[in-house]
N, C-alpha and C positions, 0 to 999 in steps of 0.2 A: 051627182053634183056636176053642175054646167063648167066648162072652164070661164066663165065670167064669176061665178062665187066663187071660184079658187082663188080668184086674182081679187077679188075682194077682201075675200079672205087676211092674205098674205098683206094687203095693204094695211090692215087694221093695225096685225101685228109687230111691223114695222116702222110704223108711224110713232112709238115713245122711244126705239133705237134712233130715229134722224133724230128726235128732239134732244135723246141726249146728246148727241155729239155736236149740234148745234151750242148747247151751251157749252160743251167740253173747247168748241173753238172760242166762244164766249170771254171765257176763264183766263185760256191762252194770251188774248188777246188787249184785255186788262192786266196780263202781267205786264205785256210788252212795255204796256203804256206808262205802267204805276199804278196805277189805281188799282191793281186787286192786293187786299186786305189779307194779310198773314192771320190763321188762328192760334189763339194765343195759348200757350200753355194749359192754363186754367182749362181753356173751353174745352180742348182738346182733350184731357182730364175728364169734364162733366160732360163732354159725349160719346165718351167711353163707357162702354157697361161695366156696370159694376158687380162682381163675385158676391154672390150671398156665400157667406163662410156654412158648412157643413155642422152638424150636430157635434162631431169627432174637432174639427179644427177649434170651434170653441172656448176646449179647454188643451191646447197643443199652447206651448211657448216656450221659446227658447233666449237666454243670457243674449244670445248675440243679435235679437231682435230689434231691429231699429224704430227711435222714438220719435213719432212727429213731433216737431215745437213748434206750433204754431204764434207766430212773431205779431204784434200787434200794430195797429197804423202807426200809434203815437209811438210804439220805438222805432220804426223805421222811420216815421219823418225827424226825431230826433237825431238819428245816427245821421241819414242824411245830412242836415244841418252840420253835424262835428264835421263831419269830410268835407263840408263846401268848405268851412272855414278852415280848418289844416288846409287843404287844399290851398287856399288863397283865390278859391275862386267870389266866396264873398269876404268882403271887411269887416273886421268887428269895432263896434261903434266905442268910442272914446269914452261914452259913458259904462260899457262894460270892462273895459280895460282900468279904471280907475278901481270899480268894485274890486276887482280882483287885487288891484295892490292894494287896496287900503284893506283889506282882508288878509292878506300878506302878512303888510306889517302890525295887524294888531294879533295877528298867532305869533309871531318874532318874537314881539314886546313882551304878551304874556310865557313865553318860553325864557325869555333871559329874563324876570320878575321873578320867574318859578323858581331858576336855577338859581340866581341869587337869594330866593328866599331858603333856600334850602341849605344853598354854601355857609348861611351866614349862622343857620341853626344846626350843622355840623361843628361848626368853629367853636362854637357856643357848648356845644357837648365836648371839644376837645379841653378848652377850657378847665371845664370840669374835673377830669379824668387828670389832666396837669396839677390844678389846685391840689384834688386827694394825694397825687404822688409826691407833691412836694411837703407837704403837711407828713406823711407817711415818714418821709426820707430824714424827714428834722426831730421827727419825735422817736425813732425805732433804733438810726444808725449809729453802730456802735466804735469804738476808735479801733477795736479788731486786734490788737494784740491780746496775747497771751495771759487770762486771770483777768482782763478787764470784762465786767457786766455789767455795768454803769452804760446809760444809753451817752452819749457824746458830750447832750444838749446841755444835761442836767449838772456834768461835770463844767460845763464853760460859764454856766448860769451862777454858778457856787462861785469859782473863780474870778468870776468881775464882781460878784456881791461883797466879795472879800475884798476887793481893791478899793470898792467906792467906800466900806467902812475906814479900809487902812487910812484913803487918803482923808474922808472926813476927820476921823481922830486926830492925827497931826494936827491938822487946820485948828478944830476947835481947842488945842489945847491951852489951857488958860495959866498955868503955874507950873512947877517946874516936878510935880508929883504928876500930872495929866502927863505933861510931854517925855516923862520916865516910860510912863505906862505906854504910850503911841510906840516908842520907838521901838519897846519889846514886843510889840503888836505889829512892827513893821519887818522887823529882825524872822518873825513868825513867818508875816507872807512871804518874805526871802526862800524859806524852805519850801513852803508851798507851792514857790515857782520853780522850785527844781524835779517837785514832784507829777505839776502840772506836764512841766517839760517829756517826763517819762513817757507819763497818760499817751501823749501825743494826739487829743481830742481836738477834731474841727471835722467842716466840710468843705468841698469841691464844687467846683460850677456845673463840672460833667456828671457829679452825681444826682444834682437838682436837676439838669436839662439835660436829659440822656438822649434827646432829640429836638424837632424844632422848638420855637418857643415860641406859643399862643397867644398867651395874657400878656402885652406889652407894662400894664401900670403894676400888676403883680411881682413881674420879672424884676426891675428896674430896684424896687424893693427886696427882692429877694439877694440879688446879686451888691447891693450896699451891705445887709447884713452875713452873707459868706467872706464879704473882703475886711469887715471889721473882724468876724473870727479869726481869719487867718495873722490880721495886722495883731493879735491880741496872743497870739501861741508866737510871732516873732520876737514882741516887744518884752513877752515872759522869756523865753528863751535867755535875750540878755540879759534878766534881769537874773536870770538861774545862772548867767556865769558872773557874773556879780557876786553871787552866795558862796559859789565854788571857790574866788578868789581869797572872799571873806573866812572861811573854813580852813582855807591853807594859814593864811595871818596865821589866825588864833587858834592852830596848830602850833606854833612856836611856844607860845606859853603856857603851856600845856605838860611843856619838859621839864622833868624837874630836875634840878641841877645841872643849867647850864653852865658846866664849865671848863673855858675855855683856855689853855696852859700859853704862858710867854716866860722866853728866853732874857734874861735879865741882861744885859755885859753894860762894864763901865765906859764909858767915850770921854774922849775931852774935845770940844770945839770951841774956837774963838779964845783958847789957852782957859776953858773954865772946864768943869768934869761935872757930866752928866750918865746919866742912865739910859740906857739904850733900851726899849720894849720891841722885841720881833716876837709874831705872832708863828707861832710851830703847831707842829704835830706829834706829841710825846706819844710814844708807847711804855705808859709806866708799868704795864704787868707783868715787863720781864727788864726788870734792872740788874746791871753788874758792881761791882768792886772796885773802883778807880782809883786813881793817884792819892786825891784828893775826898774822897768817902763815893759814898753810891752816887753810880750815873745812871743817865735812861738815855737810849736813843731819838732822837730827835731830827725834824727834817720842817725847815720855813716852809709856808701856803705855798704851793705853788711851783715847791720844787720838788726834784725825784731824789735828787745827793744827800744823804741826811749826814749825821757825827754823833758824837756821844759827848754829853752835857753833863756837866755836876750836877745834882738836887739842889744845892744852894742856889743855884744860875736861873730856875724856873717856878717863876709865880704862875697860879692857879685864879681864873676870875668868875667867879659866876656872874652871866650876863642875863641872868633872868631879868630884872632890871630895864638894863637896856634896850631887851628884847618886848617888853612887853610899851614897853615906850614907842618904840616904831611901830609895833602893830596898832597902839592903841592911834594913832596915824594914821596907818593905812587903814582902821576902820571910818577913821571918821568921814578923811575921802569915798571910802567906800557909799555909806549912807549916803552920803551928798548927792554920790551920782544916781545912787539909788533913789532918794526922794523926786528928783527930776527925771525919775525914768517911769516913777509910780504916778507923776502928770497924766502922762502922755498914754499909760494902761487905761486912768482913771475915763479921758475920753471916748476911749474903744468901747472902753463897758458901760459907757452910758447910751453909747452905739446900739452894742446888744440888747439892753434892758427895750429897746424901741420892738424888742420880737413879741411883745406881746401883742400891741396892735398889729404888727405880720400875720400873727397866729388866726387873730379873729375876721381878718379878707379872707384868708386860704378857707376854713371853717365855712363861712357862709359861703363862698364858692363853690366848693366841694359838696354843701350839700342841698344845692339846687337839686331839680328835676331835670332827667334829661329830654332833650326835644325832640317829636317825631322828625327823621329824617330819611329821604330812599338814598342818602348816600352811606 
């Protein structure tokens, strides 16, 4: 070969080296400017070869293998959108801003609706649960001493059923064989007030309302008829010491052979002679011998210095009499105050007799249904 085909040669193969580095200054030169064109991830990615995976890698995988997620336009142009707006790079229009509160307050609304409907059908079952215990408490408790097994209620119910006959009989009596019979009829419930007094039957506010109170029109009712009980075991009470008093009286007449010794001696006043009567204290069961025939020791009311007195000198009085005359006095006073006290019983117990209608609120209260509630 000639050296003119050598050099022919060599230019052939030389000729796509200038060209490249002609564009390699190309490239350069577009940087300088701006204008050349960054490849972008992706492309760089899709002109890049791709591994075909082997028979064996196939079936290889490993927990710690990473997952593509391939993210979709619609949520990136959405997210976009939330960041311009946090951002503050766009405004959100007035008409979105309104949705949202009025969206707001109608979950508010229906959030306190709810709560209130719920509050108001808790109450409603607490109600309930109140009703039965107070209905429980009136019908079960007992006055708790010792030997009583009478429930309270049914001991207080007898007790004013007795007053309002006592006080009717009085009232209607028409002749003087009826108002015999009332008074012996009233003399009756005298004891039955002492025995009431024993019982010591009633109830307490704290034992109805052992906590808050629910039913306001229930309550109100409830708490009238615990105060009439109570006013109704005071106004007995007196009337039990009333009986007490009555029992001491007519304790007196009861003795038989009141009698009571006086010191006879003669006096003279104003130059005329009289009999002189002091009341003493003989001990006649041991007499002596005197001057004068048998004497007894003797000592006036009141004094400690006694003497010894002839048997002539000392009259003997039975004052059964007299005794039964005063008491029959102090009974009468007695009844008097006692019929003006058996007034004032008679309103209590017309008081109580009102627990019927109490009974049948509590009742239908008690046995409603109770209401779904999440509290």
């Amino acid at each position: 070969m000639s050296d003119q085909d050598r050099r022919d040669e060599a230019g052939k193969e030389s000729a796509p080296a200038q060209g490249g580095g002609d564009q390699a200054r190309l490239d350069d030169l577009k940087a300088k400017l701006g204008i050349a064109r960054k490849a972008k991830p992706a492309e760089a990615a899709a002109g890049a070869p791709v591994k075909k995976p082997t028979a064996a890698e196939d079936f290889s995988f490993t927990l710690n293998q990473p997952v593509a997620v391939q993210v979709g336009e619609a949520q990136q142009e959405e997210t976009s959108e939330i960041r311009r707006i946090l951002s503050g790079k766009e405004k959100v229009g007035l008409k979105t801003i309104l949705v949202f509160v009025v969206a707001g307050l109608v979950v508010a609304g229906f959030g306190l609706y709810f709560g209130k409907v719920m509050k108001e059908r808790s109450l409603e079952n607490y109600k309930i649960k109140e009703a039965a215990f107070i209905l429980d408490y009136f019908e079960t408790s007992k006055p708790g001493l010792p030997g009583i097994e009478e429930p309270s209620l049914r001991i207080i119910e007898a007790h004013a059923a007795e007053a309002l006959a006592v006080f009717q009989a009085l009232n209607k009596a028409a002749d003087d064989m009826a108002a015999a019979k009332a008074e012996e009829r009233l003399l009756g419930f005298m004891k039955a007030c002492q025995e009431y007094r024993k019982k010591q039957a009633g109830f307490s506010f704290d034992g109805a309302f052992p906590g808050v109170i629910f039913n306001q029109e229930i309550a109100s009712q409830v708490v009238a008829f615990i105060t009439a009980v109570q006013r109704l075991y005071d106004e007995t009470a007196i009337m039990a010491l009333e009986a007490d008093t009555y029992d001491h009286v007519g304790g007196l007449e009861e003795k038989e052979g009141l009698q009571q010794t006086f010191l006879v001696e003669p006096e003279e006043k104003d130059g005329k002679k009289t009999l002189k009567f002091s009341w003493v204290r003989a001990d006649t069961d041991a007499p002596r011998d005197g001057a004068n025939g048998q004497e007894f020791a003797v000592a006036p009311l009141g004094e400690q210095r006694g003497f010894w007195a002839p048997a002539s000198s000392l009259v003997q009085f039975d004052i059964g009499p007299i005794a039964r005359t005063k008491s029959g006095k102090y009974k009468d006073a007695i009844q008097k105050r006692v019929r003006g006290r058996l007034s004032a019983i008679k309103q209590l117990a017309d008081q109580i007799d009102t627990y019927k209608g109490l009974k049948d609120k509590l009742e239908k209260v008690a046995k409603r249904n109770p209401m779904f509630t999440i509290f």
